[in-house]
N, C-alpha and C positions, 0 to 999 in steps of 0.2 A: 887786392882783397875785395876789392866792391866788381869786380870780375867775376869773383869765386861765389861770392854770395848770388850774384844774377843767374848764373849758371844752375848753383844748387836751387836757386828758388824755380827754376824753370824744367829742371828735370824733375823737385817735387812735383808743381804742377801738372808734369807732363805724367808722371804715376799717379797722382790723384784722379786725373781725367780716365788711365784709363782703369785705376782700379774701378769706378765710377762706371763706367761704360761694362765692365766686367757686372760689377752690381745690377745694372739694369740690366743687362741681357740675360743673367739668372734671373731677376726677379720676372723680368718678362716671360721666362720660360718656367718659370716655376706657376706663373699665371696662364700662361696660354695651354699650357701641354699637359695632355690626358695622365690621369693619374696611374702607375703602373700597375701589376695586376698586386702587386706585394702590397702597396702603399691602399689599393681599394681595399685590401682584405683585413688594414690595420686602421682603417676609417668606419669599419663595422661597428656597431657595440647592440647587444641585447638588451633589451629596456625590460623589465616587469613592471608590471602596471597594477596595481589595487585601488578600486573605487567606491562607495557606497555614500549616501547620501545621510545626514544627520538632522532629526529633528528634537532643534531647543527651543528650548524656554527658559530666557535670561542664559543666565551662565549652566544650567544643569541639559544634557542630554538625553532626550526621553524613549529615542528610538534610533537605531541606526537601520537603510532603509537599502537592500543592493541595488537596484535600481528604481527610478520615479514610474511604475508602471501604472495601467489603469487599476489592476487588481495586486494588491501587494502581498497575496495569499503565497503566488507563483513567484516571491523571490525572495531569497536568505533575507531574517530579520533579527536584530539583536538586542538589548535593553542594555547590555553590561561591555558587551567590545564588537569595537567598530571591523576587528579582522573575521570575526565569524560572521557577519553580514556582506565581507568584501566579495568582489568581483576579481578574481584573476585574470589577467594576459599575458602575454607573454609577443613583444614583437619589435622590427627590425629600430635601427637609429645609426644616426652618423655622426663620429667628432666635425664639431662644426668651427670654423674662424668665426670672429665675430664682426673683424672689416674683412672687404672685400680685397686691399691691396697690403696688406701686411699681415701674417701669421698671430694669429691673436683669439687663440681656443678659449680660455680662462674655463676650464672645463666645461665647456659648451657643446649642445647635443641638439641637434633636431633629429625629432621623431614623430610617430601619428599621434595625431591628440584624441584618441577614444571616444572624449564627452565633451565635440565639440559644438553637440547640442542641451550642454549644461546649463546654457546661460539665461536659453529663452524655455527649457522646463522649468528651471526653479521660478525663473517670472510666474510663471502659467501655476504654477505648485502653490507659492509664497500669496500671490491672485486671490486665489481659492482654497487658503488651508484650510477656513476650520468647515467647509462643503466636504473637503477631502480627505479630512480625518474621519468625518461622521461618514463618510462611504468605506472606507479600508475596517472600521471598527465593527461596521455591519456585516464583512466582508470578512473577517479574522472571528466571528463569533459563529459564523456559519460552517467557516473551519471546522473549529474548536469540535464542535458538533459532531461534522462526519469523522473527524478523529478517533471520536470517543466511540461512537458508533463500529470504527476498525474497531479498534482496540477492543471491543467487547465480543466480535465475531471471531479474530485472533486467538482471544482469551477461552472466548468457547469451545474452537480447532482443540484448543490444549488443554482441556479439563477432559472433552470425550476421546483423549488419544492417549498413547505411551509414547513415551520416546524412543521405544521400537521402531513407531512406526513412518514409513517414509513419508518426509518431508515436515517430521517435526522442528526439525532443528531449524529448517528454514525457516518456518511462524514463528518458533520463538526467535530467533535474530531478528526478523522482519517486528516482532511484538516491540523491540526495544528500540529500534528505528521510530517508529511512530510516537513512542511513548517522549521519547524527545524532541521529538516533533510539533507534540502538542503540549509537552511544554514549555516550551518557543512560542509557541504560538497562544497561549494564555498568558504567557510572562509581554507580548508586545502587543495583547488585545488590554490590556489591565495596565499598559502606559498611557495606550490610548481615550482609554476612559478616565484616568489622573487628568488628561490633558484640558479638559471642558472647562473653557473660561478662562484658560492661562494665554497671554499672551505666547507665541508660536514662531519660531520661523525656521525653514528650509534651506541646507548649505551642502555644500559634497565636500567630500574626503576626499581627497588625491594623495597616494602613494607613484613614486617612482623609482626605481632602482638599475640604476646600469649594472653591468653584468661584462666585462673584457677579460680574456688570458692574456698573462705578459708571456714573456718570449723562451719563458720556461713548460707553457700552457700549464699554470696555476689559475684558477678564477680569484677575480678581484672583483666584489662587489662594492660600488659606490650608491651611498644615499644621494638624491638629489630634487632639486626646487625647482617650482615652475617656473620660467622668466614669464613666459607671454604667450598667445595663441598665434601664430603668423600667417597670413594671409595666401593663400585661402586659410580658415580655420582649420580644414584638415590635418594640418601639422601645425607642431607647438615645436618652442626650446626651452629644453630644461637644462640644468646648471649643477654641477657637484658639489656636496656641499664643501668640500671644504677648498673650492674653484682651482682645481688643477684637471688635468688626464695623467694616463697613466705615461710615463716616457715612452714607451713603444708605440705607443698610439697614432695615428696620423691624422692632422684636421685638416679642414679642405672646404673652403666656401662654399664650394657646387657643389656637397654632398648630399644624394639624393635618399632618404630612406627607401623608397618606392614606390608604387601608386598604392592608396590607400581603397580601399575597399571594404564598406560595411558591411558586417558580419551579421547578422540576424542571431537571435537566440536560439539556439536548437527545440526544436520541436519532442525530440527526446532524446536521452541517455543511454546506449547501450556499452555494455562490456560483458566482453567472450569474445566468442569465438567466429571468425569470418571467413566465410568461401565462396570466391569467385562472386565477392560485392556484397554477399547479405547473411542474413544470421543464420549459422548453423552449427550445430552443437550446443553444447550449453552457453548461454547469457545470463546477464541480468539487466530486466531492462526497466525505465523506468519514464512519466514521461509528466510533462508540465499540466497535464490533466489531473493528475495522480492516481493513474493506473501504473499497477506493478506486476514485473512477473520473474518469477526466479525459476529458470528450469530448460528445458531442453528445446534446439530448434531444428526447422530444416526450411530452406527457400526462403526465408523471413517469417514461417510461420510457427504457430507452436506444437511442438510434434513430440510427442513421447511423457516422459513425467515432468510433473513442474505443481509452482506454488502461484497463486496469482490473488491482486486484492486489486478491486477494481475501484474506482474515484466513488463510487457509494458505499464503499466498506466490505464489500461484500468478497466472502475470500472461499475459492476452490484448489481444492487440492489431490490430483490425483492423474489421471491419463490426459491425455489434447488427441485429437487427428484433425490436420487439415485448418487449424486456427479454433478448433472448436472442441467446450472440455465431456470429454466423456465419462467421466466422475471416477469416484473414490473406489479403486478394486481393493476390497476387505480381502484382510488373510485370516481365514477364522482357526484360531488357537484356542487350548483349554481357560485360557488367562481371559477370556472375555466371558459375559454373562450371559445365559443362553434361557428361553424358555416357549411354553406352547399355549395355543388357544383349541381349547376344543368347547364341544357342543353335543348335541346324540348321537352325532355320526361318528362316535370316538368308543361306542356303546352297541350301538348297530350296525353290524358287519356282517356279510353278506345273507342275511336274513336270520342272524343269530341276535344273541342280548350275552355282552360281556362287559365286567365290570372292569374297573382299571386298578392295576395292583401299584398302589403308592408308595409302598414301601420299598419297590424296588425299581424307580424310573430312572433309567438311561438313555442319554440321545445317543444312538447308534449310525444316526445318517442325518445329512442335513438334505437330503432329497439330490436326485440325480435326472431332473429334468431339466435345470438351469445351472448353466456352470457356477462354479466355485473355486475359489483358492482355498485350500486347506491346508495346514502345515502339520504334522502327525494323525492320530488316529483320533476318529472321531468316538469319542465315549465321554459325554460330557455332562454333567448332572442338570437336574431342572431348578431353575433358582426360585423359576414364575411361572404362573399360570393363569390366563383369564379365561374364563368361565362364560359362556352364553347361559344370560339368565331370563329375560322378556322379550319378546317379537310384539310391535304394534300395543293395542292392549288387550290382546285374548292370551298370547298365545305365550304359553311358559315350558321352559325344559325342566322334563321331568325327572332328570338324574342332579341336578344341578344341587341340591341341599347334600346329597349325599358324596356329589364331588369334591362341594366349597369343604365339609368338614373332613374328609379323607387330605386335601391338599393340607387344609392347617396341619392337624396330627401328626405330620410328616414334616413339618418347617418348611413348607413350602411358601412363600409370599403368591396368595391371591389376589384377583381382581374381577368382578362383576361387569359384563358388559349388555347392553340394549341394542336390538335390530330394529335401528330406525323404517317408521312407516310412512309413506309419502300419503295414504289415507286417512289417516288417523290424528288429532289435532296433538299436538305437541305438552300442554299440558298433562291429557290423559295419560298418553303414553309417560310421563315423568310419574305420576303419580303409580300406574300399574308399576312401572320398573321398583321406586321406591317400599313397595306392600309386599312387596315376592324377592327382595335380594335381601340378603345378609352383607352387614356391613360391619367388619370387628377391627378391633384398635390392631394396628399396622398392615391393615389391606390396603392396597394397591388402590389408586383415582377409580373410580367410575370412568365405566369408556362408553361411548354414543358412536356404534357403527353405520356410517353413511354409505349404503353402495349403490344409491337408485340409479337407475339408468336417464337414457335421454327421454325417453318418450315416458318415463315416470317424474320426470321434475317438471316436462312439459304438463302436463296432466295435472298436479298439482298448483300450478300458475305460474311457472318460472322458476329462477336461479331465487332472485329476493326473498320471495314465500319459503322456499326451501331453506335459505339461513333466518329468517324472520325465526323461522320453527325451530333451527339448530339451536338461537339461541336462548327462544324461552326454555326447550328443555335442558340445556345446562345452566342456566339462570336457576333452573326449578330442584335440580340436585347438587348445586353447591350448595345453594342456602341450606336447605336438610341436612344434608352430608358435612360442612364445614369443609368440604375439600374441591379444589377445582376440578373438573372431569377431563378426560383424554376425549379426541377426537380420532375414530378411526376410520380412514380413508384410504384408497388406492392410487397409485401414479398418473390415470389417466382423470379423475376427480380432482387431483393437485394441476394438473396441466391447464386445463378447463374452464374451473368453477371457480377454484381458491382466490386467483386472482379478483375474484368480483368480490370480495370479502376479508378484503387485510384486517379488519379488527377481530375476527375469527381466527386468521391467519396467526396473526399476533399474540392473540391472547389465550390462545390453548396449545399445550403439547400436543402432539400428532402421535399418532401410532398408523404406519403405513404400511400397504401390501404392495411389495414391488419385487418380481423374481427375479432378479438380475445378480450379472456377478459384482453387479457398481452399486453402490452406497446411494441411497436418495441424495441428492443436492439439495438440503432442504434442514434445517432443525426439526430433531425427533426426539422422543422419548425411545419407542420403541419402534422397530423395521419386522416385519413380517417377511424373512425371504425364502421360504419354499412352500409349498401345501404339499407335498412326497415326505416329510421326515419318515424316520421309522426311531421309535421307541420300544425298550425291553420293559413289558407292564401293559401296554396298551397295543391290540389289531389294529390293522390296517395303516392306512396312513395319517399323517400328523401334520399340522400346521407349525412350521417352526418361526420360532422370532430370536431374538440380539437385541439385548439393551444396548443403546447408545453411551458406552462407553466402559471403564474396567471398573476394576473392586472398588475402587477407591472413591469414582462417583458412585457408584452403586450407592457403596451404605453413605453417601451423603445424598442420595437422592431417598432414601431411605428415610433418614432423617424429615428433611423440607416435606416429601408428595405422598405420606401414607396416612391414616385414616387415626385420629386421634394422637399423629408421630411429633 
């Protein structure tokens, strides 16, 4: 019996030795030996990453913030949720062991750590907040500003256009992009000024979420926590929350996400279309400046139609060649408003004297020395008409009483205009204009035609003299008149002069002479584009002009810019 037992106890031992020895030689091989290709491909997992940083006071949150940058204009900001300020990733990770000689995942993951220089910005943030709230605030109001600023040139695009015409739909899409834009951006400039005097501090949001197919390839998304940053900080381990992996999964102490490499913020956004590396066809591109462009490419540059608003609000819309915009090609139809400017030369023809028959004006041509678009027959009614009424202060036309009451009689909208003198003091000249025009309830602005030349503005004293004078005389016939006056100028006087003169620029309608098939780039009232018309009523040729815009501004321009309106 005690034979039997020694026996049994020793061939135990001897199976326990070598299950034992069996044990260690797996576990040494399951330690030493490269992981198969199957086993690396189920130590994979997809991490998402959401970031943004949060600024409170006490327990209330007053701003969510996507990155700590110098200028927080350039990055998502939110007051109400911290996911419309977050930052997306998207990037690799590995089920991790948590010792090095025994199988021990507990849902364990190393991956990149993103914001592994969180620790020493919020220092640097937390340092200097209320420095750095007083700069983002200065910074979010200067926004606000150009915003508004779009928005008002968008808004303008859409009051002087139809929705005919191309590239409406684009401004108005792009109008509502902005509009929430700005306010976003007045909703986190108006925390920022609650903020003064409150105690403050700086902290980040971290999101993480694994992302594995089991062996059905269905996705299983796991929520999970941060454990720690690991050394290097370049990679962290984070933890599921409810510390498991999925059973198909495989962990592995040596598992590497990969080298980690900082990614820069892009410089800009595009989406469309690419060939052979760069943009061509249509995009929309967008860029951390906040210049925008919706519309057609080729080589990376903008070629063909498109919509664009540049970081100063400023929005064109119409052709590009070569990166550069060639403006707005008008299609002229009966639905736009059309009308002329004449003078004596509308009277005297080729050594005769004829009168103009009002009662039965038609535009028959819009002139055929500079192209045009035109979509049916040209026969278009006259809606307006401005009148040369004084030169300098001698000089007056002599049909001019007998035209302004022929244009009324017929419903015509008039308008009285002045041939600025580079001789003549500016006063004077206001006062002749105002003794020799008729002015009756719903005429048309006063207009002050500028066409002097180089060697007459030098003669005069310069570009200053010459608006010095622009603006006493329309200083001199609002106040008389109660109505502001038009400025009428030509393309190469806007290219030139205008720039020495924004508050001219700014502060009067324009009526321009430009013969092109393209649209001034420019805010107008009225465009001047041929001096060829031909009219049924009136010999020879004719000055034609286009209101800026259809019926509908019309009679509200009607309303606001007419003469007791």
């Amino acid at each position: 019996m005690t034979i039997n037992k020694i026996t049994n106890s020793r061939r135990i031992l001897k199976w326990s030795w070598i299950l034992l020895s069996v044990a260690i030689l797996t576990w040494v091989a399951w330690l030493v030996m490269p992981m198969t290709e199957s086993q690396r491909e189920r130590n994979k997992v997809d991490i998402e990453y959401q970031s943004c940083y949060a600024l409170t006071s006490g327990t209330d949150t007053l701003l969510y913030i996507g990155e700590l940058s110098a200028d927080w204009t350039r990055t998502n900001l939110s007051t109400e949720n911290e996911k419309q300020a977050a930052r997306n990733e998207t990037f690799g990770g590995t089920w991790h062991n948590k010792y090095l000689l025994i199988p021990s995942c507990c849902g364990r993951i190393v991956t990149f750590n993103p914001d592994y220089k969180a620790d020493s910005l919020l220092k640097i943030a937390n340092d200097t907040l209320p420095k750095l709230v007083k700069r983002q605030e200065k910074l979010l109001a200067g926004k606000s500003e150009t915003l508004k600023r779009t928005l008002n040139e968008l808004l303008y695009f859409m009051r002087v256009h139809s929705v005919t015409n191309d590239g409406y739909h684009v401004v108005a899409a792009h109008y509502a992009e902005v509009a929430a834009d700005k306010e976003r951006t007045d909703r986190a400039l108006a925390a920022l000024q609650s903020a003064v005097n409150k105690p403050l501090q700086m902290s980040i949001v971290q999101h993480f979420t694994a992302i594995h197919k089991d062996n059905e390839g269905k996705t299983q998304r796991y929520g999970c926590d941060l454990l720690r940053s690991d050394k290097p900080k370049l990679l962290c381990t984070i933890q599921t929350h409810n510390r498991t992996k999925p059973v198909n999964a495989y962990a592995n102490h040596a598992g590497n996400p990969g080298q980690y490499t900082e990614k820069p913020l892009p410089k800009f956004t595009y989406y469309g279309k690419i060939s052979k590396g760069k943009r061509n066809g249509h995009g929309i591109y967008s860029d951390r400046a906040g210049n925008y462009y919706d519309g057609f490419w080729a080589d990376d540059m903008r070629e063909g139609f498109g919509c664009s608003v540049d970081s100063a609000g400023n929005v064109r819309v119409g052709l590009w060649k070569a990166d550069r915009f060639r403006g707005e090609r008008m299609n002229h139809t009966p639905e736009r408003i059309y009308g002329i400017d004449i003078a004596r030369y509308q009277h005297e023809v080729g050594g005769g004297v004829y009168p103009i028959a009002w009662n039965r004006l038609r535009i028959t041509s819009l002139g055929e020395k500079t192209p045009k678009t035109i979509t049916g027959k040209v026969n278009y009614p006259v809606s307006f008409v401005f009148i040369k009424s004084t030169e300098g202060v001698t000089i007056r036309n002599k049909y001019y009483a007998a035209d302004y009451l022929g244009a009324r009689k017929n419903g015509i909208r008039v308008g009285s205009y002045h041939f600025f003198s580079t001789k003549s003091a500016p006063e004077e000249q206001a006062m002749f204009f105002l003794r020799n025009t008729k002015f009756g309830k719903g005429d048309l602005p006063p207009v002050l035609d500028v066409e002097p030349s180089d060697a007459q503005i030098e003669a005069m004293g310069g570009a200053d003299i010459m608006f010095s004078n622009i603006r006493k005389w329309m200083g001199i016939v609002k106040k008389a008149t109660g109505i502001r006056p038009i400025l009428y100028i030509n393309q190469m006087f806007v290219n030139q002069y205008m720039p020495l003169a924004p508050d001219v620029a700014a502060g009067y309608e324009v009526w321009i002479a430009r013969y092109n098939e393209f649209k001034p780039d420019m805010h107008l009232a009225f465009w001047q584009l041929g001096y060829d018309g031909r009219l049924s009523g009136i010999r020879g040729d004719v000055d034609i002009n286009v209101f800026n815009g259809y019926r509908d501004e019309w009679e509200n321009y009607l309303k606001r810019r007419t003469i007791g309106g």
